[in-house]
C-alpha positions as CSV (number, residue, x, y, z in Angstrom):
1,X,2.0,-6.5,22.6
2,X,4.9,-4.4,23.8
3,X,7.6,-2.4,21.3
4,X,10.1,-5.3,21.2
5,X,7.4,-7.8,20.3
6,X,5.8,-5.7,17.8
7,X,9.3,-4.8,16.1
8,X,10.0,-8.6,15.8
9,X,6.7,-9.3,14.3
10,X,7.4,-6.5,11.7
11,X,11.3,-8.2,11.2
12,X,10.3,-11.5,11.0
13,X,8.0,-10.3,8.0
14,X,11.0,-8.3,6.6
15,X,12.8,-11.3,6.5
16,X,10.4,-13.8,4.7
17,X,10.4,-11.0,2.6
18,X,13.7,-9.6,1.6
19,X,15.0,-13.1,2.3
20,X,16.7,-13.1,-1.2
21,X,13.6,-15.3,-2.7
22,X,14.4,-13.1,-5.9
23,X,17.9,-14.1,-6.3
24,X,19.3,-10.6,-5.4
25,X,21.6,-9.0,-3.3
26,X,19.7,-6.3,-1.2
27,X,23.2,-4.3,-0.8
28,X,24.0,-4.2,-4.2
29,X,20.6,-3.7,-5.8
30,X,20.3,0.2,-6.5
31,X,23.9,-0.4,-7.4
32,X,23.4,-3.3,-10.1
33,X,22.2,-1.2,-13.2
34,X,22.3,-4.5,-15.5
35,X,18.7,-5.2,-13.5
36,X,17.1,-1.9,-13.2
37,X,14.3,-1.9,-15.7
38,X,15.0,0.1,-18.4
39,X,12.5,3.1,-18.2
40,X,13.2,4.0,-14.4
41,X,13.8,7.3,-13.7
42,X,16.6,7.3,-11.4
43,X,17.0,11.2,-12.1
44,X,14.0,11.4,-9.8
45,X,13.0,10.2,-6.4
46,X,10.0,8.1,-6.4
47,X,7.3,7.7,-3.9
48,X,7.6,4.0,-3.4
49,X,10.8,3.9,-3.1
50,X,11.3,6.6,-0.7
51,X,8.5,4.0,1.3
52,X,10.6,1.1,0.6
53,X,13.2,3.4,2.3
54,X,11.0,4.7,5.6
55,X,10.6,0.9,6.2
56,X,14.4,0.2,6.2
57,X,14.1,-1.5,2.7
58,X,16.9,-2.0,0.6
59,X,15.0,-1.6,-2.9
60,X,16.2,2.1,-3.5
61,X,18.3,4.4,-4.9
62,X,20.6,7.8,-3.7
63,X,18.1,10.2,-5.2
64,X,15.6,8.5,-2.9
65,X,17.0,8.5,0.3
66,X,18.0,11.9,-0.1
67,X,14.3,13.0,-0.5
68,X,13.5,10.4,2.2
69,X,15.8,12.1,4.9
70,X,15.2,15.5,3.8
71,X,11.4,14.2,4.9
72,X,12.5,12.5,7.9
73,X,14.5,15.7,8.8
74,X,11.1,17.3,8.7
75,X,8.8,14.8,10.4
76,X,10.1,11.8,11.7
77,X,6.8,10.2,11.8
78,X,6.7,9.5,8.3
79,X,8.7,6.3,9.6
80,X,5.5,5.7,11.8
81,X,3.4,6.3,9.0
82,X,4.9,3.6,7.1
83,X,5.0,1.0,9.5
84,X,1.7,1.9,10.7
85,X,-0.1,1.8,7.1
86,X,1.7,-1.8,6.9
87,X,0.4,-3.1,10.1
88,X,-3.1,-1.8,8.8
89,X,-2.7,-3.7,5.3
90,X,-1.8,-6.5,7.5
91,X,-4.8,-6.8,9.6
92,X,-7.4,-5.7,6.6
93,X,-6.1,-8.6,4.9
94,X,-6.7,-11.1,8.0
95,X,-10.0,-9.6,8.3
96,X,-10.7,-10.3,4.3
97,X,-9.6,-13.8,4.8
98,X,-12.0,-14.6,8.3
99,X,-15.0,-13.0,6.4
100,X,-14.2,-15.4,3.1
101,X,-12.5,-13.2,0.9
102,X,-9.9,-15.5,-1.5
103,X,-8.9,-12.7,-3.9
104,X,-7.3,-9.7,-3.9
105,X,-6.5,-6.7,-5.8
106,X,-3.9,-4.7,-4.3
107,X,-3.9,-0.8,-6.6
108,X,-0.7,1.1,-5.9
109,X,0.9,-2.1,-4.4
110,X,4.4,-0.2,-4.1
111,X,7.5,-2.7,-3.5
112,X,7.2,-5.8,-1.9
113,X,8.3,-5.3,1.4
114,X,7.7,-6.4,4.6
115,X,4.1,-8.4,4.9
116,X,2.6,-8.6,1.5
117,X,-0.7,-9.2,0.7
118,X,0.2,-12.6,-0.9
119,X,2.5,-13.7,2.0
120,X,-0.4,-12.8,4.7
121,X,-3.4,-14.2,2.7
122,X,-1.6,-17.3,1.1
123,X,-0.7,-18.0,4.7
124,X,-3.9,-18.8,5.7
125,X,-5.6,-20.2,2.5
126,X,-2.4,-21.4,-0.3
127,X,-4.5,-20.1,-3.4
128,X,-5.5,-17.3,-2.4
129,X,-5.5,-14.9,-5.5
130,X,-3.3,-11.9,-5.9
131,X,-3.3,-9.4,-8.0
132,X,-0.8,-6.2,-7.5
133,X,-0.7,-2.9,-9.7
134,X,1.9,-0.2,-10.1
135,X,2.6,2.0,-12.7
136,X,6.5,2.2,-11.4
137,X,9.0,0.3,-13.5
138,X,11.1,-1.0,-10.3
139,X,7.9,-2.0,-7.9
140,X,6.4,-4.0,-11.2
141,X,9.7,-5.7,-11.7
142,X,10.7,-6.4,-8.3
143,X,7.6,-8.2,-7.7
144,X,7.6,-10.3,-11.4
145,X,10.9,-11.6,-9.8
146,X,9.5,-12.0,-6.6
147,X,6.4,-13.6,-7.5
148,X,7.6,-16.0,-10.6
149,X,7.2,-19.5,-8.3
150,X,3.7,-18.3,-7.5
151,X,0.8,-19.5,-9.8
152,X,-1.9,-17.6,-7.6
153,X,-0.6,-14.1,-8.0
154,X,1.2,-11.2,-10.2
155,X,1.4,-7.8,-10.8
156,X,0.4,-6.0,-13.5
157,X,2.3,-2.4,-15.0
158,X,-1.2,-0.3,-15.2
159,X,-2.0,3.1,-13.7
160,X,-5.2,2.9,-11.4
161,X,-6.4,5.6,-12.5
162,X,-7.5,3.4,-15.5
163,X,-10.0,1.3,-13.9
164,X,-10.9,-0.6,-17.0
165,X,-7.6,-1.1,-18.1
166,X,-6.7,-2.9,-14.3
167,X,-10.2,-4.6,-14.6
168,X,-10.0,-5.7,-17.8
169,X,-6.4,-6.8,-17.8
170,X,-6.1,-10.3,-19.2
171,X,-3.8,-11.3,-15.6
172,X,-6.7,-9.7,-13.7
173,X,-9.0,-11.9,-15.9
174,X,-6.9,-14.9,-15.4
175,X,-7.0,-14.8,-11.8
176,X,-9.9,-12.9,-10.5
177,X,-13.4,-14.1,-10.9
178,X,-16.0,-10.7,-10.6
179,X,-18.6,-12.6,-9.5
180,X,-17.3,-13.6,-6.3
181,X,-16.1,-11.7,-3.4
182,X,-12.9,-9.3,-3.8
183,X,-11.1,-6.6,-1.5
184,X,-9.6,-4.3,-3.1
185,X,-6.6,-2.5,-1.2
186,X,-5.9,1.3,-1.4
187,X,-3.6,1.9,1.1
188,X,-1.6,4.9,0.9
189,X,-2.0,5.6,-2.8
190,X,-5.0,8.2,-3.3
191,X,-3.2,10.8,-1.4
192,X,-0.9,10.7,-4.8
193,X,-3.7,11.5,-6.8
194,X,-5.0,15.4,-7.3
195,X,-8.6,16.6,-7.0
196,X,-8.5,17.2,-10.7
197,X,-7.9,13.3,-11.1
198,X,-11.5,12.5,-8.9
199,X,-10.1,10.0,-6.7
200,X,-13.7,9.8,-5.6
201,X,-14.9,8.2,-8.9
202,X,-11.6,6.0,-9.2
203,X,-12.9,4.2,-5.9
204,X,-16.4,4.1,-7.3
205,X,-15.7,2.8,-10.9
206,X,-13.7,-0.4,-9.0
207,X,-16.7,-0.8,-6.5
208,X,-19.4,-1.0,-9.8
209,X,-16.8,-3.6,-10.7
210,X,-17.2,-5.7,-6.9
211,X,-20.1,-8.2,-5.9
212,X,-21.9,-8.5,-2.6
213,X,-19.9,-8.8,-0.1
214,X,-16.7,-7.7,-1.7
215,X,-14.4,-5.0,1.0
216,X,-12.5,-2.0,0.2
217,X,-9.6,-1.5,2.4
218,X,-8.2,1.9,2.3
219,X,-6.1,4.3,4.1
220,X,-5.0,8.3,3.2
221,X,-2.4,10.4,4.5
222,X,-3.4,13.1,6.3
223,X,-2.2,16.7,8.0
224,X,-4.7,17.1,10.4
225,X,-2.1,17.6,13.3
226,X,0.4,18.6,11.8
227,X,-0.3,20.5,9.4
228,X,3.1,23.2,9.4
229,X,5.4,20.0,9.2
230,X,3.3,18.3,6.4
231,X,3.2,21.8,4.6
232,X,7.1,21.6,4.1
233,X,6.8,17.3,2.9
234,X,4.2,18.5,0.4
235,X,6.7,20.7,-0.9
236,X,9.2,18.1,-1.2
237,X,7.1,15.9,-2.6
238,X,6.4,18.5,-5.2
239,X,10.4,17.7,-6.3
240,X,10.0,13.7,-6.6
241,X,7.6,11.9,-9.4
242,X,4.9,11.7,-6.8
243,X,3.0,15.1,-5.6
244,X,1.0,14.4,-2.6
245,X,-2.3,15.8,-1.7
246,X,-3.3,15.6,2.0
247,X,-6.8,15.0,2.9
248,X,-9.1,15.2,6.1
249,X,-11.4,13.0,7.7
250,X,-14.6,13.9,6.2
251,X,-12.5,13.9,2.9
252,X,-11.5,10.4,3.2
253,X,-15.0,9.5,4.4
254,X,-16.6,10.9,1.1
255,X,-14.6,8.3,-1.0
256,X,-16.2,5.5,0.6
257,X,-19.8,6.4,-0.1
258,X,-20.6,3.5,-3.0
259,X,-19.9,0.9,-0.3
260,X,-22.5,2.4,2.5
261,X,-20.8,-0.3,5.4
262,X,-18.0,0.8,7.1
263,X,-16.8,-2.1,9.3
264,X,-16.2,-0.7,13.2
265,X,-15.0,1.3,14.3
266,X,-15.1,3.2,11.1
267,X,-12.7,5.6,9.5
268,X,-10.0,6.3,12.1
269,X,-6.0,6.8,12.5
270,X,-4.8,3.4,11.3
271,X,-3.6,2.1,14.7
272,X,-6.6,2.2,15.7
273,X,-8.2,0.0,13.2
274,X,-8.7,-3.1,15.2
275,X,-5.6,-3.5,16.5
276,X,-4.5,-6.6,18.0
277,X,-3.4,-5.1,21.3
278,X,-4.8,-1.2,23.1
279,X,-0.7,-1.0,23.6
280,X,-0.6,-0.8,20.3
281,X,-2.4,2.1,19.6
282,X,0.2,5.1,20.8
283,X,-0.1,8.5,20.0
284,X,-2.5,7.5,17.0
285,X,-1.5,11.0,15.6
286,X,1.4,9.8,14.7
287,X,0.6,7.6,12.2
288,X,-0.6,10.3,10.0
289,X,-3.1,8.5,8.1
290,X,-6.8,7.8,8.1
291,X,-8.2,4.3,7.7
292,X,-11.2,2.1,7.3
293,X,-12.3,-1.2,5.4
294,X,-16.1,-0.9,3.9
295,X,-18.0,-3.9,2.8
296,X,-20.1,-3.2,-0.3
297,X,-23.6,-4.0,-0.1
């Protein structure tokens, strides 16, 4: 797949998306304070906004893109990151759906943007089941709005660091059923958590949750090459709602040890998670992150 074709798979996505199935006008969003929930920080930038914003979303507001450029300004990649992390979210999904997964519980689901994990599942099989969790005001409401038409999935205002509050939420109830195959998605959210908040036992308190066959598809943000650029986004970071905390390869292998499979090739950069096309691939580097899906046993 070359650069042009790959751009206007990841438009044509934007568009379903941010086609204005919410009823709001992406220019004058961050500008319409009548609809901001009423306990966002806007003092603040925010993590998923400043994502919303590396992927040319529109679902953001001044104090974010400021943080985001002053980022970009930095590393530039970060705009690779995010597009990379979604292609990867993309293609777990795909893979979830071909190996009979029909539910889904996105943690740290962020705001909806281009190929959600309801749009790409529901795709393929209509009721397919959905559940996304945030613990930030404007992703939760954002996809309520988006999501009102659709009886197979919702998002629930829950931190996931509170396994038993997401499991045991009565929309998590409603929709998923524990006894049957799940993938739970934890793509680019762990890095947000610190060492003192075990991110290790987060992932294993949802897999004692999972049965046979269930998949865990994850991916972590890394400074393994570049490390001196990375130093400097930390510190930015450090100014926003969201510290981030960088982790290597053996790091990110370590979380996945309840689910014993990794399916191939294994934790690598996320291009290079069974990508549709070698083209695709690039400077893997680039995209920052580490990846892998793991099947529990």
């Amino acid at each position: 797949m070359t650069t042009a074709r790959r751009e206007q798979s990841f438009d044509h996505f934007k568009e379903h998306d941010m086609g204005m199935a919410d009823g709001h006008n992406p220019n004058e969003w961050s500008l319409n304070a009548d609809w901001r929930p009423a306990e966002v920080d806007t003092e603040r930038a925010s993590a998923a906004r400043m994502y919303d914003y590396y992927l040319d979303g529109s679902h953001n507001f001044e104090v974010d893109r400021v943080k985001a450029e002053e980022v970009l300004a930095v590393l530039p990649e970060a705009r690779t990151f995010a597009r990379q992390n979604r292609s990867f979210l993309r293609r777990a999904v795909q893979y979830g759906v071909e190996h009979g997964v029909r539910q889904f519980l996105d943690l740290g689901s962020g705001l909806p943007t281009a190929g959600n994990v309801h749009e790409i599942a529901q795709r393929a099989v209509p009721d397919a089941r959905v559940i996304y969790v945030d613990n930030e005001p404007v992703a939760v409401t954002h996809s309520l709005d988006l999501l009102r038409n659709n009886p197979y999935a919702t998002c629930i205002h829950e931190d996931i660091r509170r396994p038993n509050s997401v499991l045991h939420h009565p929309d998590t109830k409603r929709l998923i059923d524990f006894s049957r195959p799940l993938m739970v998605v934890m793509c680019a959210v762990l890095h947000f958590l610190s060492d003192e908040h075990r991110p290790a036992e987060i992932v294993r308190a949802y897999s004692d949750a999972l049965a046979s066959g269930s998949y865990l598809a994850l991916s972590h943000a890394t400074a393994t090459d570049y490390p001196e650029q990375l130093a400097h986004v930390i510190e930015i970071y450090r100014q926003t709602q969201n510290t981030a905390h960088l982790r290597s390869r053996s790091e990110v292998t370590a979380m996945l040890a309840p689910f014993e499979h990794l399916v191939f090739p294994g934790v690598v950069y996320t291009p290079e998670w069974r990508p549709e096309h070698w083209a695709d691939i690039g400077d893997p580097a680039e995209s920052l992150a580490f990846a892998a899906v793991a099947l529990h046993p």
